[in-house]
C-alpha positions in Angstrom: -40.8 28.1 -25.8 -39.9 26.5 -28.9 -40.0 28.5 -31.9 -41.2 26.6 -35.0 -40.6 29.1 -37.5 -36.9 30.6 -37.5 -37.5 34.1 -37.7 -40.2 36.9 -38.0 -39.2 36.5 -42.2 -40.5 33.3 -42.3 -43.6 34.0 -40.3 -44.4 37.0 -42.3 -44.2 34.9 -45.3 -46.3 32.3 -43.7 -49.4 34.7 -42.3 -49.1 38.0 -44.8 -50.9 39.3 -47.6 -54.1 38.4 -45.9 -56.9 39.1 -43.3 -56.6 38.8 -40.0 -59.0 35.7 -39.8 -56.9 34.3 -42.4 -53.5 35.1 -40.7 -54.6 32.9 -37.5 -56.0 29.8 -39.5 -52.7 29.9 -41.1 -50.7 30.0 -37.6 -52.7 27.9 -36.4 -53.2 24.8 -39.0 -49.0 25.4 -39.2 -48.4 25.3 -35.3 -51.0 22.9 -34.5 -53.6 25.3 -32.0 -53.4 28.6 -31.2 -51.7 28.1 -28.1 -49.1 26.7 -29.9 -48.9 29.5 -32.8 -48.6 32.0 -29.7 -45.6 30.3 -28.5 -43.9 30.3 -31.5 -44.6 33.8 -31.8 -43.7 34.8 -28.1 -40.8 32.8 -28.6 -39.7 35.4 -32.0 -40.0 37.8 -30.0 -37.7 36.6 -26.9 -35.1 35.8 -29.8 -35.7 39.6 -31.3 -34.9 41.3 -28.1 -32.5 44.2 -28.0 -31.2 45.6 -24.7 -30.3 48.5 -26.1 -33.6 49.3 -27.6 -35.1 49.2 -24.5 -33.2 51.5 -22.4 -33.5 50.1 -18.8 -37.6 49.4 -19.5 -38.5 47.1 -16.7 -42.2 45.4 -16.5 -44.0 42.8 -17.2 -46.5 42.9 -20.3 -49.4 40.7 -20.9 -51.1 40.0 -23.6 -54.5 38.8 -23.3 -55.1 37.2 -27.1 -58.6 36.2 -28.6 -58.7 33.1 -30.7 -61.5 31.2 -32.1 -60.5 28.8 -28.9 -61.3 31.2 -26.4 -58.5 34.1 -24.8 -55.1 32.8 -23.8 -53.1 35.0 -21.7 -49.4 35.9 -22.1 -46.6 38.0 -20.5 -43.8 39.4 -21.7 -41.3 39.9 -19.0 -38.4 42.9 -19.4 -35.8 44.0 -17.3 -32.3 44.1 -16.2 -31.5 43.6 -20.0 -33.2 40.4 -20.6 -36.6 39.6 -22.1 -38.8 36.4 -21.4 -42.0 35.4 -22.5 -44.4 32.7 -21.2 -47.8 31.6 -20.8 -50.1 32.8 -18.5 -50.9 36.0 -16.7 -48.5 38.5 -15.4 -48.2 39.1 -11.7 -47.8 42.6 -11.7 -49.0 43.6 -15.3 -47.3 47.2 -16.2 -49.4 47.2 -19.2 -52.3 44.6 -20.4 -52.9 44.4 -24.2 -56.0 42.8 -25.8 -56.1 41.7 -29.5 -56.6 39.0 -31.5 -54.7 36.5 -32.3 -54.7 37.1 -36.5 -54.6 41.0 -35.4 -51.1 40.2 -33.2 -49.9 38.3 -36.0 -50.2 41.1 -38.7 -48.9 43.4 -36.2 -45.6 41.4 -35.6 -44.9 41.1 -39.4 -45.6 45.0 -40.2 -48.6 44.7 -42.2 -50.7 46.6 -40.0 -50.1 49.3 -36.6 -51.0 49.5 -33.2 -52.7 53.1 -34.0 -54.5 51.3 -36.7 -56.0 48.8 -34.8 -56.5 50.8 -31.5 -58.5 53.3 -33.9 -61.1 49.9 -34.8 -60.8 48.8 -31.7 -59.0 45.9 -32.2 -56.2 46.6 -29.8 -57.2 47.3 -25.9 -54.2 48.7 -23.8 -54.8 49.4 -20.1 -52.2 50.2 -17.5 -48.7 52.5 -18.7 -49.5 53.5 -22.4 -46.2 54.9 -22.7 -43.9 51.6 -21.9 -46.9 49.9 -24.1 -46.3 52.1 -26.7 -42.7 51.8 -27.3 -42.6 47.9 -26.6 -42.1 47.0 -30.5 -39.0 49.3 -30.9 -37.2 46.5 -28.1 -37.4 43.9 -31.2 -35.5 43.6 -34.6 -38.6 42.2 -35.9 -37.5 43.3 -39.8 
């Protein structure tokens, strides 16, 4: 995946201050489709890995994300030190996360929290909470 913003700066600066309906028609019109926003984000977030952070987590995480196109699925894949994101579905999901896309966005930038959105509703986790839980701390997203 091709990134097409550098760095989780530039993307904050791109999708924050706003809604979350405004977030992803900003990704969007700027990536081209919200496929394409979602690999650019994905792709951040394989460039923001640290081992280190995740202390021998192994898994595979998908993301199930709503956009006004329909759901697109993702996984996040971690283990033996390495992180890799693609499209699609997960094999064996350890955890499967469903949000919006503008909601995802906002998220990854720090202007809003997985408790926060859980407690609307707007973030679904099913499968191992905990390793869901403590997936953000394996980035340097700031």
């Amino acid at each position: 995946m091709e990134a097409r913003v550098k760095n989780i700066a530039e993307l904050r600066g791109l999708v924050g201050g706003g809604t979350a309906e405004e977030a992803e028609a900003k990704a969007v019109a700027f990536c081209g489709g919200p496929a394409e926003a979602l690999d650019t984000l994905f792709a951040l977030y394989e460039g923001a890995f640290v081992p280190e952070n995740a202390s021998g987590a192994q898994g595979e995480f998908q993301f199930d994300v709503t956009t006004a196109a329909g759901t697109l699925e993702y996984t996040v894949a971690v283990g033996d030190g390495t992180c890799r994101a693609r499209r699609g579905a997960a094999g064996s999901a350890t955890a499967v996360t469903t949000v919006g896309l503008g909601d995802l966005l906002l998220l990854s930038v720090g202007e809003t929290t997985g408790f926060h959105l859980s407690a609307e509703k707007r973030l679904v986790t099913e499968g191992n909470l905990g390793a869901a839980i403590g997936f953000k701390d394996w980035f340097k997203l700031g």
